[in-house]
ROMI-482124 format. One line per 8 residues: number of its first residue (from 1); their letters; for each residue x, y, z of N, C-alpha, C, O. Coordinates in steps of 0.05 Angstrom, whole numbers, padded with zeros to 5 digits. Layout:
BEGIN
NUM	A	X:Y:Z:X:Y:Z:X:Y:Z:X:Y:Z  ... .
//
This chain:
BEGIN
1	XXXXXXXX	00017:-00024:00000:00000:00000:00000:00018:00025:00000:00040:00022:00009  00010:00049:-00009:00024:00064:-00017:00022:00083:00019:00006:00082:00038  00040:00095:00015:00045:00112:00046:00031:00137:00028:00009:00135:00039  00029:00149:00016:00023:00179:00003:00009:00172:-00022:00017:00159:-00042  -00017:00185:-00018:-00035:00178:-00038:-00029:00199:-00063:-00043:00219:-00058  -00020:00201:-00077:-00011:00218:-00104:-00038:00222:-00119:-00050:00207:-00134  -00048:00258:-00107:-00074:00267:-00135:-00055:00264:-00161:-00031:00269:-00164  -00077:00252:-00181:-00072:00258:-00208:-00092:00277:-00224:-00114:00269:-00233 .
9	XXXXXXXX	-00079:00308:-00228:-00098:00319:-00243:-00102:00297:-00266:-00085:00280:-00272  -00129:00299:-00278:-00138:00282:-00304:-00124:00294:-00337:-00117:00316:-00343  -00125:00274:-00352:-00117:00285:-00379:-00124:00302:-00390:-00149:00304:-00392  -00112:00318:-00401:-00126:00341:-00418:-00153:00328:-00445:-00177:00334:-00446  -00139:00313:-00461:-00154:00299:-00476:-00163:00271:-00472:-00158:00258:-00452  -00177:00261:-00492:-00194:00239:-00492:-00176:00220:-00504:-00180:00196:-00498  -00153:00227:-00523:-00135:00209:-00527:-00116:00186:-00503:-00112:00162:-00498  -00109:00215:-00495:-00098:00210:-00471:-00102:00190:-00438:-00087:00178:-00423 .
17	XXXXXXXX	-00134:00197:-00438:-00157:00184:-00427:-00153:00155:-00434:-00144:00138:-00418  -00160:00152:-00458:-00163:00115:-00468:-00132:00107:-00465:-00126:00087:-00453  -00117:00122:-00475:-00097:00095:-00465:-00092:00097:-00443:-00077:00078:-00438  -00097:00116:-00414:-00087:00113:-00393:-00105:00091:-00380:-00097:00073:-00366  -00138:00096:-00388:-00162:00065:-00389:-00141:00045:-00396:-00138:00029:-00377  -00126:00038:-00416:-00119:00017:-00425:-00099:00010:-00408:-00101:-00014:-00400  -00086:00018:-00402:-00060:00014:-00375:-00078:-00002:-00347:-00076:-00025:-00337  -00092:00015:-00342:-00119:00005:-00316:-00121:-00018:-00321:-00111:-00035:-00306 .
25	XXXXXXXX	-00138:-00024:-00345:-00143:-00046:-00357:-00130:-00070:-00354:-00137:-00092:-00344  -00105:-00059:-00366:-00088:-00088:-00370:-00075:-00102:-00337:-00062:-00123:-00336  -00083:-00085:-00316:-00071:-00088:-00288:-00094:-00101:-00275:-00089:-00119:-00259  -00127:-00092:-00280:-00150:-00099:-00270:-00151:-00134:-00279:-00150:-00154:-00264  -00151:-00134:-00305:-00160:-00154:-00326:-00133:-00176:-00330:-00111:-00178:-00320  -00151:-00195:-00355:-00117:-00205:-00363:-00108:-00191:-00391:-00119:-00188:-00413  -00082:-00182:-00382:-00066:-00160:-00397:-00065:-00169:-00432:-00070:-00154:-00451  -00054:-00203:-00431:-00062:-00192:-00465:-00089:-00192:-00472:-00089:-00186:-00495 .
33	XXXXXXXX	-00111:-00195:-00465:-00138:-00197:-00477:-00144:-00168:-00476:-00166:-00165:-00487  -00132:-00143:-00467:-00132:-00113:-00467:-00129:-00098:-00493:-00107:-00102:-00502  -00144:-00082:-00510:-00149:-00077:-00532:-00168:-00053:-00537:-00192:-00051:-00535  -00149:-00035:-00544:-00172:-00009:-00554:-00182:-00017:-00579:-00170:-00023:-00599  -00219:-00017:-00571:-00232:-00022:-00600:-00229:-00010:-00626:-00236:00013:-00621  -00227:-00010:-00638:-00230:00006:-00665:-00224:00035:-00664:-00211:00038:-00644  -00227:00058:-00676:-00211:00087:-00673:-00233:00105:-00684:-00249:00097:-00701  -00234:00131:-00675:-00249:00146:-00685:-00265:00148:-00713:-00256:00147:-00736 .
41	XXXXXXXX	-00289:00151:-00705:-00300:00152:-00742:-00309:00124:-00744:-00323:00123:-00764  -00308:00103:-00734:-00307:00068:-00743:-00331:00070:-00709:-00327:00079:-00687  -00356:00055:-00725:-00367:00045:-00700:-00358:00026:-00679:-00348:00003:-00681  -00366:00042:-00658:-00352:00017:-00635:-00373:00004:-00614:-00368:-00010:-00594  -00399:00014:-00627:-00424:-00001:-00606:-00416:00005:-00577:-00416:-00016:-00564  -00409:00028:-00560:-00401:00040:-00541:-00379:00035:-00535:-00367:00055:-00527  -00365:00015:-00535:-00332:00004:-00531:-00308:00024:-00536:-00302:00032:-00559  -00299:00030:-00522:-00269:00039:-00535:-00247:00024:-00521:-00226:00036:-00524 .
49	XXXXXXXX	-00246:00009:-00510:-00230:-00010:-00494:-00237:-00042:-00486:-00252:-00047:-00466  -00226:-00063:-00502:-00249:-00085:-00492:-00229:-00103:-00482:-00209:-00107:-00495  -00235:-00118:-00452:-00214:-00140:-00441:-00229:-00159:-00432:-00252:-00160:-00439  -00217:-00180:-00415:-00226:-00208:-00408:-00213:-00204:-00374:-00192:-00195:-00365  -00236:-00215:-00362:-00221:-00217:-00333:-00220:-00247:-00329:-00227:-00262:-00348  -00211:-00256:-00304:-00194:-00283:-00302:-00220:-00296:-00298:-00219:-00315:-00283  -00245:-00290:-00309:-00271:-00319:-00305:-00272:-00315:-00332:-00294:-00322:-00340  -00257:-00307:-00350:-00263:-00301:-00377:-00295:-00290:-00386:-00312:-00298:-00401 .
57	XXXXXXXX	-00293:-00268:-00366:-00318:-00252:-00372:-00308:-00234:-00392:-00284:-00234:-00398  -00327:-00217:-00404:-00325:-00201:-00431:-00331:-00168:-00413:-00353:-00162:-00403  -00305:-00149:-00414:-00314:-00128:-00405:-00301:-00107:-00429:-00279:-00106:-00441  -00329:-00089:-00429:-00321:-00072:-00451:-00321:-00043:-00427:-00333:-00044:-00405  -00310:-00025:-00433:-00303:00001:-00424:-00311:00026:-00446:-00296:00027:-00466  -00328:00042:-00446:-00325:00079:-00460:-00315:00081:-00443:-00318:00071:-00421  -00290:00105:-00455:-00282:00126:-00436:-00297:00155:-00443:-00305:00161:-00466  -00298:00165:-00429:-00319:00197:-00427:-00294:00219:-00410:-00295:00228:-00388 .
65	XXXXXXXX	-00278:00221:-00428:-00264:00250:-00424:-00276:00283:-00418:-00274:00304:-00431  -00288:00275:-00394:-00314:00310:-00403:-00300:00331:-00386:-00287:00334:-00366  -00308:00342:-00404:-00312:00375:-00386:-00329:00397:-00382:-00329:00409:-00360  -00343:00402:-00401:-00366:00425:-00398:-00388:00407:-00387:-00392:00402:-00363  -00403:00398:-00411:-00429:00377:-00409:-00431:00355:-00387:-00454:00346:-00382  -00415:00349:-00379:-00415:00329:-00352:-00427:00304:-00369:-00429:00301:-00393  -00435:00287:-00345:-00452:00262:-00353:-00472:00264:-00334:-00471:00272:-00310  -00489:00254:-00348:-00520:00261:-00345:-00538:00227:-00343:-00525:00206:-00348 .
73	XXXXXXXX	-00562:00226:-00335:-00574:00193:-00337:-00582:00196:-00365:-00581:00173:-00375  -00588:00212:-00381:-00594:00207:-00410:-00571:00198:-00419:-00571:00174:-00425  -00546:00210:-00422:-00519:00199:-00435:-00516:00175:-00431:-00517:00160:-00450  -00511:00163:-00399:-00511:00144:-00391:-00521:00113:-00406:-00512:00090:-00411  -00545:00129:-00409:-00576:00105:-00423:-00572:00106:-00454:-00590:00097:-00469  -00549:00119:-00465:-00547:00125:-00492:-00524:00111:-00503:-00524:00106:-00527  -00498:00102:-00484:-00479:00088:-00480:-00490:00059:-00475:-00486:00042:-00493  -00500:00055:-00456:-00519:00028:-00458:-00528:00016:-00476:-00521:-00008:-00479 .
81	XXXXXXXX	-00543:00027:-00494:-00559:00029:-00512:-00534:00020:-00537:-00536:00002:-00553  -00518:00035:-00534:-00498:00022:-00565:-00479:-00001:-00548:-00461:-00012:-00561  -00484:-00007:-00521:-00470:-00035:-00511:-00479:-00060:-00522:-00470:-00081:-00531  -00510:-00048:-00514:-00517:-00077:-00522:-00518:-00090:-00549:-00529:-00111:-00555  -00503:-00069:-00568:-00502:-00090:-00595:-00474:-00101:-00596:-00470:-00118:-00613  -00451:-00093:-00579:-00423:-00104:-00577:-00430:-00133:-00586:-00452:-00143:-00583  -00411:-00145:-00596:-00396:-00174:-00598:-00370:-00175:-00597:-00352:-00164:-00610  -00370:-00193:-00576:-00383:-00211:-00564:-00397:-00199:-00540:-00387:-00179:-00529 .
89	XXXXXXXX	-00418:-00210:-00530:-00434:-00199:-00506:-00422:-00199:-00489:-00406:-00217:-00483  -00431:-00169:-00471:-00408:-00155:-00451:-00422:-00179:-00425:-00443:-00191:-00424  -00399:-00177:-00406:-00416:-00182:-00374:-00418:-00162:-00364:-00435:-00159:-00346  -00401:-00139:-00372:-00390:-00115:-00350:-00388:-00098:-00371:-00372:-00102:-00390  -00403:-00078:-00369:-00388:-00046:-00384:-00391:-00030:-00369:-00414:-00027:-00361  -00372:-00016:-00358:-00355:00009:-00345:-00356:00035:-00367:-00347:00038:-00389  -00370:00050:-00352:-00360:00078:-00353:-00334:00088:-00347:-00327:00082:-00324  -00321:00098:-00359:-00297:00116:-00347:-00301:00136:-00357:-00305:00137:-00381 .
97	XXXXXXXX	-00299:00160:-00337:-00300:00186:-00331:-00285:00197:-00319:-00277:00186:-00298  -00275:00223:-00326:-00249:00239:-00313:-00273:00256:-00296:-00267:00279:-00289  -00292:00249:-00291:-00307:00277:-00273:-00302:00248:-00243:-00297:00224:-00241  -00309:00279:-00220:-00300:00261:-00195:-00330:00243:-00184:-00347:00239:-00202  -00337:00234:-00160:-00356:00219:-00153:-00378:00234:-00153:-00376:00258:-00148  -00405:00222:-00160:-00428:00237:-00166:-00450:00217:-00162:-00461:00206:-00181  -00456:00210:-00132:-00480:00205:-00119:-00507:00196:-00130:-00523:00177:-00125  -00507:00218:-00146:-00531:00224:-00164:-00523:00193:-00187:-00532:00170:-00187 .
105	XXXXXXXX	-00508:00204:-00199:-00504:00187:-00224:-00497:00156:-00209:-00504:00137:-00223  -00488:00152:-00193:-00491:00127:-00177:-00509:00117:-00169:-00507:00093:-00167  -00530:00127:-00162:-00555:00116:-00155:-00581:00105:-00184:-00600:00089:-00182  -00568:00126:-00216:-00583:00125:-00232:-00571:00094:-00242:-00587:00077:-00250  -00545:00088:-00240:-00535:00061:-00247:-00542:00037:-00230:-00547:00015:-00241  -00541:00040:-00203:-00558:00025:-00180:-00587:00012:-00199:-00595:-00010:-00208  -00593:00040:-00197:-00623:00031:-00203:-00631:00014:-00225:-00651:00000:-00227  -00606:00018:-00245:-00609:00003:-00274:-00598:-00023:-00261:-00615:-00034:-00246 .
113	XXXXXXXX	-00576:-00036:-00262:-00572:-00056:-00240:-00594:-00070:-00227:-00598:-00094:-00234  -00605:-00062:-00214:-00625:-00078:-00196:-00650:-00085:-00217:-00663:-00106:-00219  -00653:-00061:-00231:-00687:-00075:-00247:-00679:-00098:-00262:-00699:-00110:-00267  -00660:-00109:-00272:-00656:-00131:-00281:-00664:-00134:-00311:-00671:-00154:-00324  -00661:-00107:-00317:-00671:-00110:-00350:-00644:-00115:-00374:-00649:-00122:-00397  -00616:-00108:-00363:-00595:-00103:-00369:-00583:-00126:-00374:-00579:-00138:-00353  -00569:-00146:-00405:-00553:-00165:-00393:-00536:-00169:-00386:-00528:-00193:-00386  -00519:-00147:-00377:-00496:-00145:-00366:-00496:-00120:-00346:-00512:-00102:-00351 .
121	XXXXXXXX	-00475:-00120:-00319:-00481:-00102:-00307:-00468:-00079:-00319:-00454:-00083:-00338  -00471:-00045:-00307:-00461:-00026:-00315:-00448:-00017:-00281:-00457:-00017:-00258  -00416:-00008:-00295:-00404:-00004:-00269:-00393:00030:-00274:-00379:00030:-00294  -00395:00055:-00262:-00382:00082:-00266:-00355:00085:-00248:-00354:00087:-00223  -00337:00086:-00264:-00306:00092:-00258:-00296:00116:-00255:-00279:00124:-00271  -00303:00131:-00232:-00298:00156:-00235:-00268:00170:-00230:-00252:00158:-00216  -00261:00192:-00241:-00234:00196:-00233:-00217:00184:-00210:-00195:00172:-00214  -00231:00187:-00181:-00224:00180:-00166:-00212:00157:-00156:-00193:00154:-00140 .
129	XXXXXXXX	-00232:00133:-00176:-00230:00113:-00174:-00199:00106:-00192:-00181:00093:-00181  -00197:00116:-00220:-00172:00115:-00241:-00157:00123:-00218:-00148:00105:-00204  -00154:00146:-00215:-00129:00159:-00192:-00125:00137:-00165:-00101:00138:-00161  -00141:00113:-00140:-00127:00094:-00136:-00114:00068:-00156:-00098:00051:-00149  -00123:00071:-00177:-00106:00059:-00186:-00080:00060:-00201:-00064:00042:-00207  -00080:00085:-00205:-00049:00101:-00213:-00037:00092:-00184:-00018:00077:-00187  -00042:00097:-00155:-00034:00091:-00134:-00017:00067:-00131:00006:00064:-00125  -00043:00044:-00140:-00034:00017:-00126:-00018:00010:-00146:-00005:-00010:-00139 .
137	XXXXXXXX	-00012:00019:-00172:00005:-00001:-00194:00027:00023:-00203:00024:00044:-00215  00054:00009:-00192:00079:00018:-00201:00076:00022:-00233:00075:00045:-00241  00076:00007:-00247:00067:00000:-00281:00046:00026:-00291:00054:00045:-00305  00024:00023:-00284:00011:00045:-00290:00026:00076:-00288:00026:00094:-00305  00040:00076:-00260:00058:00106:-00267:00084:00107:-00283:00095:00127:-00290  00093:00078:-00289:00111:00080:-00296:00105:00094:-00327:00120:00110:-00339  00073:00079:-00338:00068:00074:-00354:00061:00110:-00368:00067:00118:-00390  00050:00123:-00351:00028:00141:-00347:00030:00168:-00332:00021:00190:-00339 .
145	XXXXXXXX	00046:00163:-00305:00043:00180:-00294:00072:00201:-00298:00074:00224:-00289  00088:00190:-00309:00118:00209:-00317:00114:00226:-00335:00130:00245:-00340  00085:00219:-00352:00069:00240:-00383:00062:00263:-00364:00076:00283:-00360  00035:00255:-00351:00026:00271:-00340:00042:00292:-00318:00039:00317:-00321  00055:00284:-00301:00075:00292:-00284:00083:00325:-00308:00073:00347:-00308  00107:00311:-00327:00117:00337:-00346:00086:00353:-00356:00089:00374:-00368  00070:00347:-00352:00046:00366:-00370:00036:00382:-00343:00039:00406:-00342  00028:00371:-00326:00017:00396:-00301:00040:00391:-00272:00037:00407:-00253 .
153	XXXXXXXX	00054:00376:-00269:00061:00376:-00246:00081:00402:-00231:00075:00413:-00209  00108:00410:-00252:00122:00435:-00250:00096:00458:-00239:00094:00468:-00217  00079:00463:-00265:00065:00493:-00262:00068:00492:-00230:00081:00506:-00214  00047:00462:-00223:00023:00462:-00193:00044:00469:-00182:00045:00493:-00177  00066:00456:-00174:00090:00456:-00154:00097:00486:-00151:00092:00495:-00128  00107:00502:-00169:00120:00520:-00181:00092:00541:-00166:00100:00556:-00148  00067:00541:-00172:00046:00559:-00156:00045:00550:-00125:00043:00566:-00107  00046:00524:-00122:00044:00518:-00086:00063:00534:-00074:00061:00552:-00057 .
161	XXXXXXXX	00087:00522:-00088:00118:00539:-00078:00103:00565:-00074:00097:00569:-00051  00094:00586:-00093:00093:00612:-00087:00072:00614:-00065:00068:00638:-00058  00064:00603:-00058:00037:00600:-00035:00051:00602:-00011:00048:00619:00006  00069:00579:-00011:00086:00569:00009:00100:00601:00023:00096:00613:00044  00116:00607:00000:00137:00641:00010:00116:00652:00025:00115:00651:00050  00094:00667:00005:00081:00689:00012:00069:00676:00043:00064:00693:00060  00067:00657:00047:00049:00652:00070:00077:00646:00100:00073:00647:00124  00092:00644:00090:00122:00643:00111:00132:00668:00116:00147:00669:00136 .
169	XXXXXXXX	00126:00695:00099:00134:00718:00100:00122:00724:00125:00101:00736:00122  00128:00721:00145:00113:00725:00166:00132:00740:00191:00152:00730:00200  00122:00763:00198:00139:00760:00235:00146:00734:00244:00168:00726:00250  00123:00723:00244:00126:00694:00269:00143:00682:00258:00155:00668:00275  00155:00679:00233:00181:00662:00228:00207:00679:00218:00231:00673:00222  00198:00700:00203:00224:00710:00196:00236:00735:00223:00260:00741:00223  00224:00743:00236:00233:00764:00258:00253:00748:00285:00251:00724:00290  00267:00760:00296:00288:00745:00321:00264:00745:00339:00247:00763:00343 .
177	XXXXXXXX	00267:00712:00353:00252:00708:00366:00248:00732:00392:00228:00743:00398  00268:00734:00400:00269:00758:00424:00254:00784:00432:00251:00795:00454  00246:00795:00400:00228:00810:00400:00200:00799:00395:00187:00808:00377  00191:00781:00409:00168:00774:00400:00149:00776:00429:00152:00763:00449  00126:00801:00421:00124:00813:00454:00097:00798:00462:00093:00795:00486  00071:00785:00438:00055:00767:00452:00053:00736:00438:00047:00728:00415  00062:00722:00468:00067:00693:00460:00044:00675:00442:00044:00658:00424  00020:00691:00463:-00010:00676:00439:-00012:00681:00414:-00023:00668:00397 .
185	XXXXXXXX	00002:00707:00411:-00003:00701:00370:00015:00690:00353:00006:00680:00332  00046:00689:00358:00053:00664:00360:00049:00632:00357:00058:00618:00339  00035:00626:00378:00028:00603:00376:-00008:00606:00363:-00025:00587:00364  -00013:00627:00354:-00041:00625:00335:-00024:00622:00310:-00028:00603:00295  -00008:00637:00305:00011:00633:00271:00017:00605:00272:00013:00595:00250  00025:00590:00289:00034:00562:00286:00007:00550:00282:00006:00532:00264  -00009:00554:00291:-00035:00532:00286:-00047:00543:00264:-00056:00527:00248  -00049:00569:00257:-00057:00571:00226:-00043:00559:00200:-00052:00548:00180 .
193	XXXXXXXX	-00024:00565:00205:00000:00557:00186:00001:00525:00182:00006:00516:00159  -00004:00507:00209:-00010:00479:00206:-00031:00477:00194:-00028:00461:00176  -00057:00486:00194:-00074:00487:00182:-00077:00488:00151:-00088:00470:00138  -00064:00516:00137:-00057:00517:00115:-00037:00500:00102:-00042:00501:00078  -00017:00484:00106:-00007:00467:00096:-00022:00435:00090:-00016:00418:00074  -00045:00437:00114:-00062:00410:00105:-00088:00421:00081:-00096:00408:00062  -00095:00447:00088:-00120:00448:00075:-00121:00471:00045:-00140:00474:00029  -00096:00483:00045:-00085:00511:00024:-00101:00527:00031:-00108:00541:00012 .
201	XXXXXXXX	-00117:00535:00057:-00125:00562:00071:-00123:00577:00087:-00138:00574:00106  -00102:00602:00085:-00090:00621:00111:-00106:00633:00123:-00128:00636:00111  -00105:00642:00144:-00131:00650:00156:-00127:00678:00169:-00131:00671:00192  -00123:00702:00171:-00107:00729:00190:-00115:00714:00212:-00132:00697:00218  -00094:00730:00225:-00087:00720:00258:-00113:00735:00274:-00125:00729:00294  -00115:00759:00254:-00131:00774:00286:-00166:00775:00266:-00187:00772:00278  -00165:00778:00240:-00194:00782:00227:-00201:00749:00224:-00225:00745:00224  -00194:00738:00223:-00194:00718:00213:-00201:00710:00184:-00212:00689:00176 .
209	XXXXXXXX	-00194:00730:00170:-00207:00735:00141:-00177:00713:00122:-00153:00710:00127  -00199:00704:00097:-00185:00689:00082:-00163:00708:00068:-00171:00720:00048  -00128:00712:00077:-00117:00714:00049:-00096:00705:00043:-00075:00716:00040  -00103:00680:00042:-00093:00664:00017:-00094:00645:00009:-00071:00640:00017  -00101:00623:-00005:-00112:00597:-00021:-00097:00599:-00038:-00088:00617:-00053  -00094:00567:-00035:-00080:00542:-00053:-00088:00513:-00054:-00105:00504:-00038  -00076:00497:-00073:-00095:00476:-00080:-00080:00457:-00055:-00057:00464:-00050  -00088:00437:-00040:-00074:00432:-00016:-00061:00414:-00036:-00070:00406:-00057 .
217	XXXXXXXX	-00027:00407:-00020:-00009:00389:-00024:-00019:00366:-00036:-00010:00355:-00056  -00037:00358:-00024:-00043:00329:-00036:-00055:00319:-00063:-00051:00297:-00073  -00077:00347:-00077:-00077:00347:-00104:-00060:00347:-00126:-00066:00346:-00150  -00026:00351:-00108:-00014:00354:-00140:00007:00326:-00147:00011:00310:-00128  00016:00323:-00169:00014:00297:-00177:00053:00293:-00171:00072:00289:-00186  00052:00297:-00146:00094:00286:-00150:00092:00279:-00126:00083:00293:-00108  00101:00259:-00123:00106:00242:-00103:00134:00268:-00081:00136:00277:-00058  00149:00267:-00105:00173:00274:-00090:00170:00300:-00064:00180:00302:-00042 .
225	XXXXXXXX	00150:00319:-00082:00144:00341:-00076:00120:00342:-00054:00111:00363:-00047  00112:00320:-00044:00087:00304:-00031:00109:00307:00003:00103:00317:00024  00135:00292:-00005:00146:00282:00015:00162:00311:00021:00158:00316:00045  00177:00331:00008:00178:00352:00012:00159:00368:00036:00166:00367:00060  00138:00380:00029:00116:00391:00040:00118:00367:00065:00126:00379:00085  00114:00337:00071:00107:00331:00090:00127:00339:00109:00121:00348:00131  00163:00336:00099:00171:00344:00120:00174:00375:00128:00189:00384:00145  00160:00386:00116:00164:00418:00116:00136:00419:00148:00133:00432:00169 .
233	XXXXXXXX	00125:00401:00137:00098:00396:00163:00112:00377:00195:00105:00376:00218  00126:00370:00183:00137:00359:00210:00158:00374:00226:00160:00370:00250  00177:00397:00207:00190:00412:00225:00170:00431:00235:00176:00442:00256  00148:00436:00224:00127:00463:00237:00121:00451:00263:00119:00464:00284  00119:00430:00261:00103:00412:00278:00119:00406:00312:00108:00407:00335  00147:00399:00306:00166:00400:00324:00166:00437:00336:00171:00442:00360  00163:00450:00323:00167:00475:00334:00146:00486:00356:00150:00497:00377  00112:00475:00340:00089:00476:00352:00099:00455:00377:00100:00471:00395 .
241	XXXXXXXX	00105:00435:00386:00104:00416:00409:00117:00428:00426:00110:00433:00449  00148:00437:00413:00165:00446:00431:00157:00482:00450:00165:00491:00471  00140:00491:00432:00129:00520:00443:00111:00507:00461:00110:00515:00484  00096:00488:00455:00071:00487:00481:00085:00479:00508:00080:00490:00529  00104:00458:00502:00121:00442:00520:00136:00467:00537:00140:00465:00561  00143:00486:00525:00157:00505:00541:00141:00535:00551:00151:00554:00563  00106:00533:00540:00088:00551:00552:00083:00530:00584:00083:00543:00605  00081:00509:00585:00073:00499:00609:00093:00504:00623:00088:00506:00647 .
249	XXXXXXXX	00118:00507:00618:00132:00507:00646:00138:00536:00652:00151:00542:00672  00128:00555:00634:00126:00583:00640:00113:00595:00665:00116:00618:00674  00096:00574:00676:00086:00580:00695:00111:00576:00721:00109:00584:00744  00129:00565:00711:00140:00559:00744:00170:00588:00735:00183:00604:00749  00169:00583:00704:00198:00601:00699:00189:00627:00682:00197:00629:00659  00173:00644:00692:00166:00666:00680:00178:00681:00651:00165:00695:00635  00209:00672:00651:00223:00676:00636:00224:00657:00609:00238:00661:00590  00209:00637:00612:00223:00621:00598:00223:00618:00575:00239:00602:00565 .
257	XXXXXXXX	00204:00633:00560:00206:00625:00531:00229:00646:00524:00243:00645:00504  00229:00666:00544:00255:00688:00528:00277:00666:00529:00287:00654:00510  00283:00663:00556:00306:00645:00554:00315:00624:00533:00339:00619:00533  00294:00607:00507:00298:00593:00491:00288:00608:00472:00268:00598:00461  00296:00628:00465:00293:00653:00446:00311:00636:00425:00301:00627:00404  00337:00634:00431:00360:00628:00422:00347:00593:00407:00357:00589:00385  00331:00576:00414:00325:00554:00409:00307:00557:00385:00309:00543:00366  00287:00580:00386:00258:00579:00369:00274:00592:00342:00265:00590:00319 .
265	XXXXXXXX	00296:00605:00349:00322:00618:00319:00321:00596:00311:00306:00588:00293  00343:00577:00326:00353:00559:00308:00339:00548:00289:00342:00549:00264  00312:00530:00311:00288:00510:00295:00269:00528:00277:00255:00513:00262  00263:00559:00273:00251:00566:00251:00275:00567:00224:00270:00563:00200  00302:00575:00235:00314:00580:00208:00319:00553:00201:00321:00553:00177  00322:00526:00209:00313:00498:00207:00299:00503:00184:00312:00504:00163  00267:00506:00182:00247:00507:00175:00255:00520:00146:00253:00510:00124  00265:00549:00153:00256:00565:00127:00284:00558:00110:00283:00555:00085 .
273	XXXXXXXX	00307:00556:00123:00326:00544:00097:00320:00526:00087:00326:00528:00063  00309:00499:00093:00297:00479:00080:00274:00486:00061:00272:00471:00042  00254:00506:00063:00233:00520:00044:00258:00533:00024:00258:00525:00001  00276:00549:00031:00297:00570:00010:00302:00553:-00004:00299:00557:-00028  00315:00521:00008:00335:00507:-00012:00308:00500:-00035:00315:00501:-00059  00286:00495:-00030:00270:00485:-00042:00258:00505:-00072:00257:00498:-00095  00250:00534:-00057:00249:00554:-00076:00270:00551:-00104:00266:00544:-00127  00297:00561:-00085:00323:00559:-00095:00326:00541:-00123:00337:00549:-00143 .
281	XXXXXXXX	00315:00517:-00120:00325:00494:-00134:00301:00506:-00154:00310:00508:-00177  00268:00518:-00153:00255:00528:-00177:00264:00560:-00191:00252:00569:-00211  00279:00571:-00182:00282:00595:-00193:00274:00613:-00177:00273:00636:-00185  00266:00608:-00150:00249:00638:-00141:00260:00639:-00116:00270:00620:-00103  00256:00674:-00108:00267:00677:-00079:00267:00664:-00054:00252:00647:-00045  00282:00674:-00046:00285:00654:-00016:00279:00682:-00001:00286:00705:-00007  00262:00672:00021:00256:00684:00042:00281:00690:00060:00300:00675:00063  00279:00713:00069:00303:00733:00079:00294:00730:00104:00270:00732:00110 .
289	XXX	00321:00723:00129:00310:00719:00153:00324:00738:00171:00348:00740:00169  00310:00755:00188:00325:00778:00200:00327:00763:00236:00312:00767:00255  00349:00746:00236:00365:00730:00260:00378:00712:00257:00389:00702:00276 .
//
């Protein structure tokens, strides 16, 4: 099982779509019986992908690359409709769709399913579903995901990164700890800032007004850059433990967080040279630390 679930934005085109279906395919199914049907313009009786699974059932696959028009229960029943003249007769035809889970449209396939008028079942593959399987199969990314990666992965990275600066530009990390005259906002910057790294939403310390959004870490498609950000969340995180750990004993040492003034230096510039080296390596500034 994978430790870091890798979003895959979806393909731009429909090309792109069927053979990344066909990769799925050949990992779900048995791999040589995997075959994109026939090619644009040439009837395909809904098929664009047809395989065999290991009871040597007959599963045929459309893929539905959408974007404006969505999918709808008429489309649905219109895809159907050119299944059932496939040969050889399907057991299984799958939808695949780059749109994400839709409730709605799950229940309209349920419902076809159960009345029993269908001779084969109908199953909807929604992005979500493609994207664990980019997960669980090395092959499929090997196959698939190093395309996609060069087509959106830089930009996403390359905009998070700028999310990342502007949202570190902060007193609470770039100022010498020593001048830092109230400890609670402080440790409110630390819990917002944890926040924004899980969810891409900054929050002001004192309005609490939104400014600034990003797509959270986990939508974008690089592993490498996945593990990046996590440890960028685990030094925040050590910093957050170690401030609470040393607000409790404030009570007995009045002094004490001044006194590890010198400590909260070290472990933020920790933090932000490891963000610099990261900038650094895309082309863009590094955050300037005044201590």
């Amino acid at each position: 099982m994978n430790q870091i679930q890798i979003y895959m934005p979806p393909p731009s085109n429909w090309q792109d779509f069927q053979m990344l279906i066909g990769d799925v395919a050949k990992v779900k199914f048995k791999e040589h019986s995997v075959q994109e049907y026939g090619r644009q313009g040439q009837r395909q009786n809904g098929v664009d992908v047809y395989a065999v699974d290991i009871w040597d059932k007959s599963i045929g696959i459309q893929c539905k690359e959408t974007k404006i028009n969505g999918l709808t229960d008429k489309s649905i029943d219109k895809e159907i409709d050119k299944a059932l003249a496939f040969r050889p007769k399907l057991d299984l035809f799958i939808i695949a769709t780059t749109l994400r889970i839709d409730a709605r449209l799950q229940d309209h396939v349920n419902s076809l399913n159960s009345s029993g008028h269908l001779p084969f079942r109908v199953l909807l593959m929604f992005w979500d579903d493609v994207n664990q399987e980019i997960n669980r199969s090395s092959a499929i990314r090997a196959n698939a995901y190093q395309v996609f990666q060069e087509q959106f992965g830089q930009s996403d990275i390359k905009n998070h990164l700028a999310a990342l600066k502007k949202a570190f530009e902060r007193p609470a990390f770039q100022d010498n700890f020593l001048h830092e005259r109230n400890y609670d906002d402080f440790e409110n910057a630390l819990v917002l800032m944890k926040a924004f790294l899980k969810t891409g939403f900054l929050y002001d310390n004192w309005s609490r007004n939104l400014v600034l959004q990003t797509v959270p870490s986990s939508m974008i498609g690089d592993e490498s850059y996945q593990k990046f950000v996590c440890s960028l969340e685990s030094k925040l995180e050590r910093i957050y433990q170690s401030y609470l750990s040393d607000k409790r004993k404030q009570s007995g040492n009045p002094s004490q967080l001044y006194e590890k003034a010198g400590d909260y230096n070290i472990k933020r510039r920790s933090l932000l040279d490891f963000l610099n080296k990261k900038l650094g390596s895309f082309g863009e500034d590094e955050i300037p630390i005044y201590y």
